[in-house]
Phi, psi and omega in degrees: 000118165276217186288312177261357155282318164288333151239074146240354151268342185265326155259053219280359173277044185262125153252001156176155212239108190244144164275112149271330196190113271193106160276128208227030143283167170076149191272351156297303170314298177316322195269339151298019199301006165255359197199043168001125178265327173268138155181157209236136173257123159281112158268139207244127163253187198294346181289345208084346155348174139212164204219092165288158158215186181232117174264147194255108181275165149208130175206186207295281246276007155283298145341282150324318156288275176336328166311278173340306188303316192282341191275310191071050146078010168289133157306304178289292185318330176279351209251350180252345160321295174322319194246002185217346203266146214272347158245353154236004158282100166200138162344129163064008204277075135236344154269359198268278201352315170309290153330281200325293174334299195311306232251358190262160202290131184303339170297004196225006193280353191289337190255032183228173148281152169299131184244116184281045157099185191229179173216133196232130153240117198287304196295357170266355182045036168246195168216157154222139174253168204234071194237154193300150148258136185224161172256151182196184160241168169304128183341145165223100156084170203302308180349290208294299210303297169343291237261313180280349157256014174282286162351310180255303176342305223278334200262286165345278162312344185267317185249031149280354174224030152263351200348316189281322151295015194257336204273314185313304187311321173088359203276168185279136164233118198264169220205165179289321173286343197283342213256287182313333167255054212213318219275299192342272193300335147002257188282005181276329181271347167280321188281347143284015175249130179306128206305327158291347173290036184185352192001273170291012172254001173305319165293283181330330189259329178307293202293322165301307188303343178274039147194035152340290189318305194278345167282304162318343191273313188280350179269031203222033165267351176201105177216131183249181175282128152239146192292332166068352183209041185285048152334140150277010165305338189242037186206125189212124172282154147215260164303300188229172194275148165249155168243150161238208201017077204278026203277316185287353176319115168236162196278150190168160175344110186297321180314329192306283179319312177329305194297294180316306199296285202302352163264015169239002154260354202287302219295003142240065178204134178292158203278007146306295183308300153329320190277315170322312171283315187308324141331283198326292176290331156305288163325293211316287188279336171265289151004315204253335161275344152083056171227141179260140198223078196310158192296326165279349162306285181314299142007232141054277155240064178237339166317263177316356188240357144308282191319337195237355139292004201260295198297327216224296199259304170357285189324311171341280193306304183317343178277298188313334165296339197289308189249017187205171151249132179243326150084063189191343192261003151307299210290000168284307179299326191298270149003259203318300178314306191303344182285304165328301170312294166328297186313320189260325200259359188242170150301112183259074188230073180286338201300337178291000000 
């Protein structure tokens, strides 16, 4: 389909369509590099207006390559990535963004992109989405981080006492058998990796991914809608801060973003800050959902929602470097590790 049939279902007052720029970043791009997922458009309307937008593909078959990259032509492996690994097993993931848009709640909408609609072809198992384009800049200093993790607190909580609206959303809840028929192919992709890339934590992390399933079991007192890929890659401040690329959102732990944010931000912040923001974001939401979580709980699970990013999405990337430059992901083994250490060695009597 092209470019201009589609958005004229989505926008049919348009009268004319210029290509600005074919994105060619991000490890979705890389692993599509013949065939752009992304790309940004100028539009003209019958008013005489003008409008950019980034129209967005998501389809099977991005998925299935990215499998593929990752199996290294193993068959089994490829077939349990598909059906369980927690960023390409999922049901339908060419549709839920799309979804995701229609249903998430207008209160949070200032901090997302504007989506002018999608156009979905089921028998092709794609979508394309049809979203604004804005310029902005990078988190800058505790203020912005505080203010982006008040934010997802704030979402964390709301559709943790939303349950039915959280059902609206369509997003995945991955489940103990998903994990448990998952640690197999794990750990073969972990253990192909370089051993030093994670250094005194190689082993710690080897011994989780073999009872995840069983970690996972014990971690389900409070789960909720999470962004699952809160980077600051996917984070621009401008009139307000937005988060985009909401496609991997799932119900899970809220420590989960937290965990996510802070190994792609700790190197720039001292471990005062850190602990700071981690307080921070603690309160925010268990204050605002009104449940109490004594300090070695928390400890605990903010522990476990490293260890099993380290273990599920880490793991990811580190493989994809293997065949792409991705160029970010030593200072994510760095990260981590320091965070981990924090989880044993500082005090966590943050609640105050």
């Amino acid at each position: 389909m092209t470019d201009k049939r589609i958005i004229q279902k989505v926008l049919p007052q348009v009268r004319q369509i210029e290509m600005m720029a074919v994105c060619q970043d991000g490890v979705t791009n890389q692993v599509m590099a013949k065939e752009p997922n992304i790309r940004t458009l100028r539009l003209t309307m019958e008013d005489g207006s003008q409008k950019s937008v980034v129209l967005k593909k998501k389809s099977a078959s991005i998925i299935l390559k990215g499998s593929r990259m990752l199996s290294g032509g193993s068959l089994p492996m490829l077939a349990d990535i598909l059906l369980h690994h927690k960023v390409f097993g999922y049901c339908d993931s060419y549709l839920r963004e799309s979804c995701f848009y229609d249903h998430f709640d207008s209160r949070f909408s200032r901090h997302m992109l504007h989506c002018y609609g999608s156009v979905v072809r089921a028998w092709k198992q794609e979508s394309w989405l049809c979203l604004e384009k804005f310029s902005g800049a990078a988190l800058d200093g505790m203020q912005d981080f505080r203010q982006l993790l008040g934010l997802m607190a704030d979402i964390h909580a709301y559709y943790f006492c939303n349950s039915s609206k959280l059902k609206k959303l369509r997003v995945n809840r991955y489940s103990v058998k998903d994990y448990r028929s998952n640690k197999k192919t794990l750990r073969r992709l972990f253990d192909r990796l370089d051993p030093g890339g994670l250094g005194a934590y190689t082993d710690t992390i080897a011994c989780f991914i073999d009872r995840m399933d069983e970690a996972f079991a014990g971690h389900q007192k409070i789960m909720t809608l999470t962004h699952n890929d809160l980077s600051e890659r996917n984070i621009v401040k401008c009139d307000e801060i937005r988060i985009y690329d909401w496609e991997l959102a799932c119900v899970q732990n809220p420590e989960h973003d937290l965990a996510e944010f802070l190994v792609s931000a700790a190197d720039r912040l001292k471990d005062h800050e850190l602990l700071e923001l981690i307080g921070y974001f603690r309160n925010r939401l268990y204050g605002s959902i009104g449940v109490e979580v004594e300090d070695e709980e928390f400890r605990d699970i903010l522990r476990y929602n490293l260890m099993e990013y380290a273990a599920n999405k880490l793991t990811l990337l580190r493989t994809a470097e293997r065949y792409m430059h991705i160029g970010f992901t030593d200072g994510y083994c760095r990260n981590l590790q320091r965070l981990l250490h924090l989880t044993e060695t500082a005090a966590f009597n943050t609640k105050g």
